[in-house]
C-alpha positions as CSV (number, residue, x, y, z in Angstrom):
1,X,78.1,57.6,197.9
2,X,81.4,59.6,198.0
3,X,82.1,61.2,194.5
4,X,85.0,60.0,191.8
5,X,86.8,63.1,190.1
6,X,88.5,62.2,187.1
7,X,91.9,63.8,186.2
8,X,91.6,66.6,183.9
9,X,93.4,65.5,180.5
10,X,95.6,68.9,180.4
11,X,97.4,68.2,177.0
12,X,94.2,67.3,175.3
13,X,92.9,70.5,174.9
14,X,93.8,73.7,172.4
15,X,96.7,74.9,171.9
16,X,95.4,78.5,172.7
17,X,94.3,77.5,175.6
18,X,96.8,75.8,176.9
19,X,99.0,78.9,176.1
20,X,96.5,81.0,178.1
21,X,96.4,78.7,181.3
22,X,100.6,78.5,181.0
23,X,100.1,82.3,182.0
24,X,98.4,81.8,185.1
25,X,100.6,78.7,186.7
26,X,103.5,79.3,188.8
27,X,106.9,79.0,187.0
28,X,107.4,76.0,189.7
29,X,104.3,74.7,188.2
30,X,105.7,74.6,184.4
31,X,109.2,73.1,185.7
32,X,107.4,70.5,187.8
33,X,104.8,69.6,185.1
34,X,108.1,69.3,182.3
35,X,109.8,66.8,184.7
36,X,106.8,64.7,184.1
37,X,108.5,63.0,180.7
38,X,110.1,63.9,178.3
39,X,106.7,65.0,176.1
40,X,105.5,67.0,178.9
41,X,108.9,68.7,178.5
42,X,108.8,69.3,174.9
43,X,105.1,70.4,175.2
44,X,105.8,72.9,177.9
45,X,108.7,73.6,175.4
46,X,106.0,74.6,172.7
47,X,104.0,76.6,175.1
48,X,106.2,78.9,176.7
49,X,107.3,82.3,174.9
50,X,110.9,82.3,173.1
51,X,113.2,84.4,174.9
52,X,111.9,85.0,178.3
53,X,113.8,82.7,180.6
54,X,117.2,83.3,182.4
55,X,119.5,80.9,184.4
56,X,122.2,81.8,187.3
57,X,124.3,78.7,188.0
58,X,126.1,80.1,191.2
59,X,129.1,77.7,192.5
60,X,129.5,79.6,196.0
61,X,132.2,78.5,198.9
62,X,130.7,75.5,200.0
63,X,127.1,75.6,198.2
64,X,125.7,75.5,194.9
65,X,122.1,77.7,193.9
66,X,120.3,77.7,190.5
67,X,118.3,80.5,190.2
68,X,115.1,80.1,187.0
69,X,113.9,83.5,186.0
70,X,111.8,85.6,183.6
71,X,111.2,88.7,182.0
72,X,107.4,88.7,184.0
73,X,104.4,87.4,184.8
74,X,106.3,84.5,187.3
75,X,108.3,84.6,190.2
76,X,111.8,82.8,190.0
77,X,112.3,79.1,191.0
78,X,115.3,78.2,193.2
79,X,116.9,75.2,193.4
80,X,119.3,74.1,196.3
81,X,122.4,72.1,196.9
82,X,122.6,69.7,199.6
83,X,124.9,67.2,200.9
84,X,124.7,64.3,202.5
85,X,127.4,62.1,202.8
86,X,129.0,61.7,199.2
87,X,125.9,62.0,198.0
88,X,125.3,65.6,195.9
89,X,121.3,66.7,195.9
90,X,119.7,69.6,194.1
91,X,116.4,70.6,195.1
92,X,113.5,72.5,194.2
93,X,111.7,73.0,197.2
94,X,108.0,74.7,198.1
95,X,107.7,77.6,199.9
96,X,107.3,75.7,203.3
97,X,110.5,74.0,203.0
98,X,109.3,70.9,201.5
99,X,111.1,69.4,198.6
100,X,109.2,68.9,194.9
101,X,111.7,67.6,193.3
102,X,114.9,66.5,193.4
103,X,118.4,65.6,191.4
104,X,121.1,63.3,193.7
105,X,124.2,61.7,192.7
106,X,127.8,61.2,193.7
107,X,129.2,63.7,191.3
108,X,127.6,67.2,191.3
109,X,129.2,68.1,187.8
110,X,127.0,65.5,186.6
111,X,123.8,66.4,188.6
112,X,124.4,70.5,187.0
113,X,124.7,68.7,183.4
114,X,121.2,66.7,184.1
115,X,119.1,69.7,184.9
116,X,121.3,72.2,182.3
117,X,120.0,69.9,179.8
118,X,116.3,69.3,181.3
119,X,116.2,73.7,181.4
120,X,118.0,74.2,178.0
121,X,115.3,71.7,176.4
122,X,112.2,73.4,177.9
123,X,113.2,76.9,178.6
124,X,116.3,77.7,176.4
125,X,117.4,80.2,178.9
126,X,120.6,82.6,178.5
127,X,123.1,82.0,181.2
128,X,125.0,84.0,184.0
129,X,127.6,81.5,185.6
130,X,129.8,82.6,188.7
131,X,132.3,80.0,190.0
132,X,134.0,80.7,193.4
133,X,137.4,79.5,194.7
134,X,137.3,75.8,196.0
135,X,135.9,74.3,192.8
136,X,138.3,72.3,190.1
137,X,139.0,73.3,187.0
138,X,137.9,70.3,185.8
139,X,134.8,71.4,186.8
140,X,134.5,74.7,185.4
141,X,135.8,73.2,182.0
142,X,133.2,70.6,181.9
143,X,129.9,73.1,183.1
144,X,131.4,75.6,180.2
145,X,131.7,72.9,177.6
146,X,128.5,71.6,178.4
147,X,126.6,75.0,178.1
148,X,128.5,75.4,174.9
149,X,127.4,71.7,173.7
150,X,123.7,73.2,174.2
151,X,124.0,76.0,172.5
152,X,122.7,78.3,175.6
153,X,124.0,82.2,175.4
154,X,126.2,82.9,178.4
155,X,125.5,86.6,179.8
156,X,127.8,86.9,182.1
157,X,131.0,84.9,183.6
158,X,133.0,85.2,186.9
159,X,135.5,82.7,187.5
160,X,137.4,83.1,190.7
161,X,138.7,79.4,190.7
162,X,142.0,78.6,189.9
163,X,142.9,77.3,186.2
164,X,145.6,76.5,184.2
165,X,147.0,79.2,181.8
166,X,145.8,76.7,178.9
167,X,142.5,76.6,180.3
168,X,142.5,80.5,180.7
169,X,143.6,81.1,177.2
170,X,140.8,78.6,176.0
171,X,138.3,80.8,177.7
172,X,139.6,83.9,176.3
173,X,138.8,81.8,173.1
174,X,135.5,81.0,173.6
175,X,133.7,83.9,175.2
176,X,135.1,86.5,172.8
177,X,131.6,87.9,172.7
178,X,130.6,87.5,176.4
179,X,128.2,90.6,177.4
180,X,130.0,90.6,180.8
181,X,133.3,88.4,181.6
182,X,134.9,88.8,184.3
183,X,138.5,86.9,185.2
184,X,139.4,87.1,189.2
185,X,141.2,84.5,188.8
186,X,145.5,84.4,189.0
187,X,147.3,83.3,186.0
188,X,151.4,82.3,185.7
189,X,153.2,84.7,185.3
190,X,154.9,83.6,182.0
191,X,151.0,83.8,180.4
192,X,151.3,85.4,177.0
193,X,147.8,85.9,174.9
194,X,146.8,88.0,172.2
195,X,143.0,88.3,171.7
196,X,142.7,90.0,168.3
197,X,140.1,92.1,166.8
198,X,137.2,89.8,167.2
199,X,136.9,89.7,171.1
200,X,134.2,91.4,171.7
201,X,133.1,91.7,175.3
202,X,130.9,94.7,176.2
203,X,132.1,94.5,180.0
204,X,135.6,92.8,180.7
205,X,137.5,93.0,183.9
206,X,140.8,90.9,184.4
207,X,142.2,91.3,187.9
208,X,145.6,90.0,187.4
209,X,146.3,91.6,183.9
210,X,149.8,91.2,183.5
211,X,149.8,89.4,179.8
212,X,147.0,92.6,178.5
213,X,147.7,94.3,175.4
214,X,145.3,97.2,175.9
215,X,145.2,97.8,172.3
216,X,143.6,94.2,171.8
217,X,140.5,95.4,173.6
218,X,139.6,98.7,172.0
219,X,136.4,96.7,170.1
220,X,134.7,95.9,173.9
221,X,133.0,98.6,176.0
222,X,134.3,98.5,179.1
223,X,137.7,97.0,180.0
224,X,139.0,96.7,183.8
225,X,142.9,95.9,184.0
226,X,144.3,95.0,187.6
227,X,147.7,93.7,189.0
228,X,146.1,91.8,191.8
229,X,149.2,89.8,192.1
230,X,151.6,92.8,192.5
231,X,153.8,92.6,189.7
232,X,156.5,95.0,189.4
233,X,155.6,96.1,185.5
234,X,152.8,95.0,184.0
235,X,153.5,95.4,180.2
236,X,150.1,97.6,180.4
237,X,151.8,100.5,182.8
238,X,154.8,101.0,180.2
239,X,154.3,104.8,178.9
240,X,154.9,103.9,175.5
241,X,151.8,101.1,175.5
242,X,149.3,103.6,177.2
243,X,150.5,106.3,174.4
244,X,150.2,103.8,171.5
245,X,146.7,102.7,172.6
246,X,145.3,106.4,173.0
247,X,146.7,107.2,169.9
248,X,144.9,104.1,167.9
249,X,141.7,105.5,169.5
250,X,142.4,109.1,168.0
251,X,142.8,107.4,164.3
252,X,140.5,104.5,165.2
253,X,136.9,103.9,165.2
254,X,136.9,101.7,167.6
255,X,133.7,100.5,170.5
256,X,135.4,100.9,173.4
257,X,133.7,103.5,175.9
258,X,135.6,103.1,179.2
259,X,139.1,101.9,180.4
260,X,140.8,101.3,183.9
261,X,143.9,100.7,184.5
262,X,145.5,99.8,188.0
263,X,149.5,99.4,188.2
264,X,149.4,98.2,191.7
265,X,152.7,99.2,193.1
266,X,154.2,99.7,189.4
267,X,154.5,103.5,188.7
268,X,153.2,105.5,185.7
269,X,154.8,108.2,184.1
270,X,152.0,110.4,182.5
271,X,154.3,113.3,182.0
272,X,155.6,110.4,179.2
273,X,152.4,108.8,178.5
274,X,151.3,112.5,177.0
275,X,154.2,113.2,175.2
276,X,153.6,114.1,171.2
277,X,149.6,114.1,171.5
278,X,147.1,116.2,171.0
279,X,145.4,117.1,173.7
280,X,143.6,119.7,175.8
281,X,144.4,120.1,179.3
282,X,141.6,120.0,182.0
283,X,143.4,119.5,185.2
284,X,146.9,119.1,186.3
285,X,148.6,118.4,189.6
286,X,151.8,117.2,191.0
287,X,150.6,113.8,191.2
288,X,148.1,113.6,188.1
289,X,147.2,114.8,184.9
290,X,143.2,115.1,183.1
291,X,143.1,116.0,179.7
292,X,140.7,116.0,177.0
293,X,141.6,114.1,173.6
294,X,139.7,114.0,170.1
295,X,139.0,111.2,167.5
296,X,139.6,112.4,164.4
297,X,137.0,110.2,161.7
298,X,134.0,111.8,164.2
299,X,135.5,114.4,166.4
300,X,134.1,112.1,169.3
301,X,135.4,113.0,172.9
302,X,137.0,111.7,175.6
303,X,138.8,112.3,178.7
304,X,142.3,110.6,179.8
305,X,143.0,111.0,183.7
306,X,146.4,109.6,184.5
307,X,147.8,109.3,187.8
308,X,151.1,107.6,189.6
309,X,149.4,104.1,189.8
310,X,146.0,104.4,187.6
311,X,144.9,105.2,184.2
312,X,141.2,106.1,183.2
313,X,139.9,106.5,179.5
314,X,136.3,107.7,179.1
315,X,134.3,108.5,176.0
316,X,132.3,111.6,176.7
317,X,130.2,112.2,174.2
């Protein structure tokens, strides 16, 4: 007489327990087990330690890949884009290729909302989003606003699609405080933006920097200025702008550790840049210029290397 095994009530037993055996499953595992309903969810929720879980939502040419990780103890869980048809599907597959689960629909805007929301509820994960070329705007509005609506921290942003100048400005807006934002994206070139004091991103890069105002971003940490799209004079490579903004870091006590600036084909004068500071000189060529500046509420260091076409700004020490 063959032998009937019962299924093993899981949620009916301790709390500690539970906790303890949520160590040993496979992050796929939890996921799998939260898609169950919406209490599995919310007890797999309860479960899991606070601050563990990361998300990369990354909109390549052509396919999409959500990436699930943690601090330790599991291995990441990948889910997939596929197409078929009109029809979008994200899948979480096993090892051997076959799927576990699965989220289709005609829209695949809709389909990232659907699981953002599923992961936000159980593993309230920060965010890292990177959006190639080839997506709409619409698009990248709508995943931003929805990551917003849930309250989810975004690490880091690269947007390489194109956007409208109101849509750029709006993201300026909202991510003042960004660890890592990064703008590949081209803008018109009539864009005018002024950041103020509270934008706070500890890494920024903007690749067609025309519309900067270096002197807005002394409170990040890092700031990356490019003319991508070759115009002739970036308001960043006038002499007078790159003097004014090392001198508010002399009387400042600003954040900001490191700046690049790239003119593209516009020239810069450091001969004018230098002219009516204080500084020490390190090294001087035809073509360039190093010198050593000081901030005067902490006597803090750093070094100012200005060539024909690029500017660099380092806090030493």
């Amino acid at each position: 007489m063959s032998k009937i095994f019962k299924a093993l009530p899981l949620f009916r037993l301790p709390t500690i327990l539970l906790k303890k055996i949520s160590r040993y499953m496979h992050l796929q595992e939890i996921l799998l087990i939260s898609l169950a309903s919406k209490k599995s969810a919310f007890i797999m929720r309860y479960l899991l330690p606070l601050n563990w879980f990361n998300l990369k939502l990354l909109f390549f040419s052509g396919t999409t890949k959500v990436v699930l990780g943690a601090k330790r103890l599991w291995d990441p869980v990948i889910v997939k884009s596929r197409n078929i048809g009109d029809l979008f599907q994200l899948q979480v597959t096993q090892p051997s290729g076959d799927v576990s689960y699965q989220w289709a629909g005609p829209q695949l805007q809709e389909l990232v909302k659907i699981l953002l929301t599923h992961f936000a509820t159980v593993f309230n994960p920060t965010i890292y989003i990177h959006v190639d070329k080839g997506y709409s705007q619409e698009f990248v509005m709508g995943v931003l606003k929805h990551v917003q609506q849930l309250s989810l921290m975004i690490t880091s942003l690269q947007i390489y699609a194109n956007i409208s100048p109101e849509n750029y400005r709006n993201i300026l807006d909202e991510c003042k405080e960004v660890s890592e934002l990064s703008l590949f994206c081209e803008v018109a070139a009539h864009f005018k933006h002024c950041v103020g004091p509270h934008f706070r991103v500890d890494d920024f890069l903007v690749s067609d920097g025309h519309w900067v105002h270096l002197e807005d971003f002394t409170n990040c940490k890092r700031v990356s200025v490019w003319n991508s799209t070759g115009h002739k004079q970036p308001k960043y490579t006038n002499p007078e702008v790159l003097r004014a903004f090392i001198r508010k870091w002399i009387e400042s006590e600003c954040r900001l550790e490191y700046l690049e600036v790239y003119g593209g084909r516009a020239r810069m004068d450091f001969r004018v840049v230098l002219s009516g500071l204080d500084y020490r000189t390190i090294e001087q060529t035809e073509y360039s210029h190093d010198v050593e500046i000081t901030r005067r509420c902490d006597g803090k260091k750093a070094t100012v290397k200005c060539g024909t076409y690029h500017f660099e700004f380092t806090v030493i020490y």
